[in-house]
RORO-437907 format. One record per residue (C-alpha): chain; residue number from 1; x, y, z. Coordinates in Angstrom, 2 decimals. Layout:
REM RORO-437907
REC  chain    n        u        v        w
REC      A  NUM        X        Y        Z
...
REM end
This chain:
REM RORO-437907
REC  chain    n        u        v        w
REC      A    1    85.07    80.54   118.56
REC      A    2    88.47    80.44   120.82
REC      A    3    90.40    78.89   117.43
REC      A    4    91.19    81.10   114.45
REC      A    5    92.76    79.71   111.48
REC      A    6    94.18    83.14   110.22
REC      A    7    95.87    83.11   113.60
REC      A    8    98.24    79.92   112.36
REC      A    9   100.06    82.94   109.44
REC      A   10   101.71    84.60   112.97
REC      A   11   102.83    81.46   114.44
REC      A   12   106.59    82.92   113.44
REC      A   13   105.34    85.58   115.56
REC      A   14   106.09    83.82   118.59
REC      A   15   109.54    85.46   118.96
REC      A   16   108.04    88.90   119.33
REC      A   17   108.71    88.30   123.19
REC      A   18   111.42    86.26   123.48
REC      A   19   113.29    86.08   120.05
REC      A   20   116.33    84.20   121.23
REC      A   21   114.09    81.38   122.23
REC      A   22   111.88    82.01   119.13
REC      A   23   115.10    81.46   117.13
REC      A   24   116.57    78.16   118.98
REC      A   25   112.62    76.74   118.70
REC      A   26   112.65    77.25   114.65
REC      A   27   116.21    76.10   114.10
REC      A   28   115.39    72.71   115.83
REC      A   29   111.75    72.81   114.65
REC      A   30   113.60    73.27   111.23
REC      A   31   115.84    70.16   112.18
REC      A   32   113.19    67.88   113.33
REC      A   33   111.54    67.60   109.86
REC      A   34   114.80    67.97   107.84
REC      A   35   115.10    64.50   105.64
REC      A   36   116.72    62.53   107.61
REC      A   37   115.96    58.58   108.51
REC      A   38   112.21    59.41   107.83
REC      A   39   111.07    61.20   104.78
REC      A   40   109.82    64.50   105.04
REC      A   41   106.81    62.86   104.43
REC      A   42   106.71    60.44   107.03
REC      A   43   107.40    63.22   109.32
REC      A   44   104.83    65.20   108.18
REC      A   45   102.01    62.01   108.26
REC      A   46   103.27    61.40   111.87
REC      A   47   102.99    64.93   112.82
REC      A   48    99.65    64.84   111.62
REC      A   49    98.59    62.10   113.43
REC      A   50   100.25    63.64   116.74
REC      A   51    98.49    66.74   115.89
REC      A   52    94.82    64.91   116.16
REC      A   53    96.41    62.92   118.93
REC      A   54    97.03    66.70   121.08
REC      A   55    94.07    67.93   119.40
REC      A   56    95.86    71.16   117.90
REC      A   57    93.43    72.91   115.15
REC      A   58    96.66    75.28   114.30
REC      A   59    98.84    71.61   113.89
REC      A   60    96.18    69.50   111.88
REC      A   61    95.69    72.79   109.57
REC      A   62    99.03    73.19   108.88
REC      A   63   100.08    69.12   108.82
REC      A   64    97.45    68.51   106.38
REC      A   65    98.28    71.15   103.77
REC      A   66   101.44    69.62   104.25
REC      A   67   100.75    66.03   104.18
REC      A   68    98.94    66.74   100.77
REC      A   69   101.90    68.61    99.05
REC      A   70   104.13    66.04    99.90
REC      A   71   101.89    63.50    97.78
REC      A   72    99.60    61.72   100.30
REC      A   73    96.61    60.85    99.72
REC      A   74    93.21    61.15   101.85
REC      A   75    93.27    57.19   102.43
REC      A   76    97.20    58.06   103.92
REC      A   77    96.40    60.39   105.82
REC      A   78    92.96    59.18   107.55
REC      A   79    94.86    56.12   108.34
REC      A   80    97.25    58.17   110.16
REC      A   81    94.42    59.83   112.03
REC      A   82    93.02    56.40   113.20
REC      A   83    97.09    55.13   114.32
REC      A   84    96.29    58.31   116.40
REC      A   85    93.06    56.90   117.66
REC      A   86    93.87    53.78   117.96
REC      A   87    97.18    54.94   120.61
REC      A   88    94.95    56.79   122.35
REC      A   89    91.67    54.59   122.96
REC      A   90    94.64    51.99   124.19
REC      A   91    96.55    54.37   126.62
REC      A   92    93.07    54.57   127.83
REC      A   93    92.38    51.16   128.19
REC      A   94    95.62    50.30   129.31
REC      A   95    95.34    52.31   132.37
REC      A   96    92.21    49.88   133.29
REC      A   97    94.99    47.72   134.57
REC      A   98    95.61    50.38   137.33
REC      A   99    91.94    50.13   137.99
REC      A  100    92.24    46.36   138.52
REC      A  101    94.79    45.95   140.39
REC      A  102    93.51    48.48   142.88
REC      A  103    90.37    46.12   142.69
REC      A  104    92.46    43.83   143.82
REC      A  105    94.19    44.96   146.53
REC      A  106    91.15    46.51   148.21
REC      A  107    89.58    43.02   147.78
REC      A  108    92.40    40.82   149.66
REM end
């Protein structure tokens, strides 16, 4: 198996490289989810539905331990899970309109 969960504990270890970058990452990473106009908690439910959405197993780890200290519950966060399905069975359905109208210029 590619994915490790024990490898999500050195994520910080990402600056080992470049730690200037490293640094500017976690100080707007830090930012992003800072309270703010969304709760930390809406962050953290819409993170975890981007997470499924990019299909990250390090992200929907982390996003669900964090969804569930924050106070959602399973019903919360599966919901989120299907707004994530639901975006991306659309974006693929939307793009059928592509596919039709190159139906219909082929058929003029």
């Amino acid at each position: 198996m590619y994915y490790d969960s024990k490898d999500l504990k050195k994520f910080g270890d990402i600056g080992r490289f470049q730690p200037e970058l490293a640094e500017k990452f976690f100080e707007w990473y830090g930012a992003v989810f800072a309270e703010g106009a969304l709760t930390q908690r809406e962050k953290a439910l819409i993170a975890l539905a981007v997470a499924h959405a990019v299909q990250c197993p390090y992200c929907i780890d982390a996003y669900t331990s964090e969804t569930m200290k924050l106070g959602c519950t399973e019903a919360m966060m599966m919901e989120a899970v299907h707004v994530s399905a639901a975006i991306r069975g659309g974006s693929s359905l939307v793009h059928g309109v592509q596919m039709m109208n190159k139906v219909d210029k082929e058929m003029m």
